[in-house]
C-alpha positions in Angstrom: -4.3 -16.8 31.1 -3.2 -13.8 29.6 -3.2 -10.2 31.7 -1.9 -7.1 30.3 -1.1 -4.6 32.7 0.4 -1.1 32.4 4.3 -1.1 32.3 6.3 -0.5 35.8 9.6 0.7 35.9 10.9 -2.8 37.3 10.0 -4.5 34.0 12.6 -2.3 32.1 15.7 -5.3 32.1 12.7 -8.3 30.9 11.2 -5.5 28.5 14.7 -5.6 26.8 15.0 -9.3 26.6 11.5 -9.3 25.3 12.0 -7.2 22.7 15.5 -9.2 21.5 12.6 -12.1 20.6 9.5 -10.5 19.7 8.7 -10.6 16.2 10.5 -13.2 15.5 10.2 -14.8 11.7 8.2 -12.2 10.8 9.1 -9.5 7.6 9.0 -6.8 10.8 12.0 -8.7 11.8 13.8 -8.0 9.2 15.9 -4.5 9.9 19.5 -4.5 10.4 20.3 -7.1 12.8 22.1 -4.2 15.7 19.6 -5.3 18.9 20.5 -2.2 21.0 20.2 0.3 18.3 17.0 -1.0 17.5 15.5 -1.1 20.9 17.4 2.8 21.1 14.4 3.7 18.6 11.6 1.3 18.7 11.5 0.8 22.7 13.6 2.7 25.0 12.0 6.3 24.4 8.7 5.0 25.4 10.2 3.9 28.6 11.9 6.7 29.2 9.1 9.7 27.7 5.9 7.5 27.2 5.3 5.0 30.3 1.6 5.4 30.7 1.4 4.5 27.0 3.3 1.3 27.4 1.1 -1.8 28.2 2.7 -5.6 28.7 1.1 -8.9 28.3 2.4 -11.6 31.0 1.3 -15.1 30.6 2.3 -17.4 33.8 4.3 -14.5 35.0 6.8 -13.9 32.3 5.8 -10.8 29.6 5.6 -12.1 26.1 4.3 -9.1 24.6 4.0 -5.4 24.6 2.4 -2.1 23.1 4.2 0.9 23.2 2.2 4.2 22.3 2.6 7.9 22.4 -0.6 10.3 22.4 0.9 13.3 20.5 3.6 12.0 18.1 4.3 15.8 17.7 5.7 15.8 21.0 7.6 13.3 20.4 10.8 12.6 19.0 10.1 11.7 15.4 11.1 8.2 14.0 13.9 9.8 11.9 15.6 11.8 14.7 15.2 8.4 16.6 17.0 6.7 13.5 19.4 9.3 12.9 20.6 9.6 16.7 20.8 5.5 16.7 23.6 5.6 13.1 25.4 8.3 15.0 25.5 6.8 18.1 26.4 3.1 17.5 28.0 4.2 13.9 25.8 1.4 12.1 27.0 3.2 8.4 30.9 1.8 9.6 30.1 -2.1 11.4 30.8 -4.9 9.4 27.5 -6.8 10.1 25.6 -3.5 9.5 26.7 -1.8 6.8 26.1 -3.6 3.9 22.0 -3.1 5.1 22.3 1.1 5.0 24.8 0.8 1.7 21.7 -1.4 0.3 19.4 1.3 1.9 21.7 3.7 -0.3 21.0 2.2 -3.6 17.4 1.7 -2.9 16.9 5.6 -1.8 18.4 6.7 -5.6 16.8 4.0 -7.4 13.5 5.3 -6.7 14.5 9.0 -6.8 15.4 8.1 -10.7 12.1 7.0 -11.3 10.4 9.6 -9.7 8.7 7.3 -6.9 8.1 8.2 -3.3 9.9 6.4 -0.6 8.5 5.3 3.1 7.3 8.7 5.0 6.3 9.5 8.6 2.6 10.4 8.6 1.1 13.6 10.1 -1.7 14.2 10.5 -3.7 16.0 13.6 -6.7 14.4 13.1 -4.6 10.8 14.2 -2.2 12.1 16.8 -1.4 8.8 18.5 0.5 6.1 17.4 1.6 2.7 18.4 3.9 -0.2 17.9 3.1 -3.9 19.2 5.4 -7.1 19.6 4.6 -10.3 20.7 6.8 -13.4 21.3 6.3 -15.9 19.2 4.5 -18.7 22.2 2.4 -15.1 22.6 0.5 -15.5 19.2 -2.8 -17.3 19.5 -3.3 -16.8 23.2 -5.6 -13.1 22.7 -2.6 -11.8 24.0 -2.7 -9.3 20.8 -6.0 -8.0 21.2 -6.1 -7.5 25.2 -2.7 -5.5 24.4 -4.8 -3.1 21.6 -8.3 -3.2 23.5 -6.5 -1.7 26.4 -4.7 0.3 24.3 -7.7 1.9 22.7 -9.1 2.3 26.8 -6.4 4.4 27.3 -7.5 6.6 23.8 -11.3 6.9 25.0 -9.8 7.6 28.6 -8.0 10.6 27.4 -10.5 12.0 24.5 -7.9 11.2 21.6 -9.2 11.9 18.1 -7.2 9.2 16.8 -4.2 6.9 16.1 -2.1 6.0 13.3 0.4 2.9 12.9 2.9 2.0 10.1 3.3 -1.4 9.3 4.7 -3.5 6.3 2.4 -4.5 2.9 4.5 -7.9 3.1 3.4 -8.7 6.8 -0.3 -9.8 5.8 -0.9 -11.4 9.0 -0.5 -8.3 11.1 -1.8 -6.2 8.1 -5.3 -8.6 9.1 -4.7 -8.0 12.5 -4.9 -4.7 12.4 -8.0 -4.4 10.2 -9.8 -6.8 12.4 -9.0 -4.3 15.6 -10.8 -1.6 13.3 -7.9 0.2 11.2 -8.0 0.7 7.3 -5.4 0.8 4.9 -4.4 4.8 4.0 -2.0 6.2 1.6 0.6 5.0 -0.5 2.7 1.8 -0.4 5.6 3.1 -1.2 9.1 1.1 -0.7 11.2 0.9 2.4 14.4 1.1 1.0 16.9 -1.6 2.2 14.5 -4.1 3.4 14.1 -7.2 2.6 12.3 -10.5 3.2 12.9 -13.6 1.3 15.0 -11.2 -1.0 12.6 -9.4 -1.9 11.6 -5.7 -1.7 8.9 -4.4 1.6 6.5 -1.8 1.0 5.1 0.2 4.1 1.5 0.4 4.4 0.0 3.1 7.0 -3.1 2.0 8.8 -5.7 4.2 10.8 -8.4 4.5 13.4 -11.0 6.4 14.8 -12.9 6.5 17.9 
């Protein structure tokens, strides 16, 4: 039976090897294929500067899923200060196995600028202050193990009087796209390309998602 449970300092070394599987197979997978640089954006700042927004799932005592949130994403570092500090640090523009993916990212960027076409933005908006990210293993999905993670997640929203939350997904991952809608979000904005992405060779498209109390 599923239990999610808020995050405790011991769970930091599983947390890690959870998130090297999570999302497995899915077009959210697909980044750049640099595990630590990854987790340097998408994990480790909400253990270090967010842990009473971080929730796990355990099922038969091993985690298999998590949802890191922030309240105020204007207090927190943004995602491209998170991004930029992660190319500096592990010099991701210079490695063999990355490269190729920000070179690609390169040539997406100007394509678009020719045209004239917007490219995949942070959202801000004070009216949607929170935001969230969520991972499951793939032996996770099917269990509820998703929507115990976001009901207690949304808890933790009413608990504190937040106005409401954000998330930025991909167009190309429909399943979580109807995840999402089925917890109560709606589509906003744009789709506009993430450039350097890809899955199946082809081209993903972020899709921003909200929800109010």
């Amino acid at each position: 039976m599923i239990k999610v449970r808020s995050f405790a300092e011991t769970d930091r070394a599983e947390l890690r090897g959870l998130f090297r599987r999570a999302g497995e197979a899915s077009p959210s997978a697909a980044q750049w294929g640099h595990e630590d640089s990854e987790a340097a954006i998408y994990l480790d700042p909400y253990m270090d500067l967010a842990p009473d927004s971080l929730f796990v799932a355990v099922l038969d005592g091993a985690l298999v899923g998590y949802l890191t949130g922030c309240l105020d994403s204007a207090k927190f570092p943004s995602e491209s200060e998170r991004v930029g500090r992660a190319i500096r640090k592990y010099r991701l523009a210079f490695r063999p196995r990355t490269a190729p993916f920000f070179a690609r990212a390169a040539l997406d960027a100007a394509s678009v600028a020719l045209r004239r076409e917007p490219t995949a933005r942070e959202y801000h908006d004070a009216r949607r202050p929170a935001h969230l990210h969520i991972n499951l293993t793939p032996e996770a999905r099917g269990t509820g193990a998703a929507d115990a993670l976001m009901n207690r997640w949304f808890d933790r929203l009413k608990e504190t009087g937040s106005p409401g939350c954000f998330l930025q997904t991909l167009v190309e991952n429909t399943r979580a796209v109807r995840f999402f809608q089925r917890m109560g979000f709606v589509e906003h904005g744009p789709t506009p390309l993430v450039p350097g992405f890809r899955y199946g060779g082809r081209r993903m498209h972020q899709q921003t998602m909200v929800w109010t109390p």
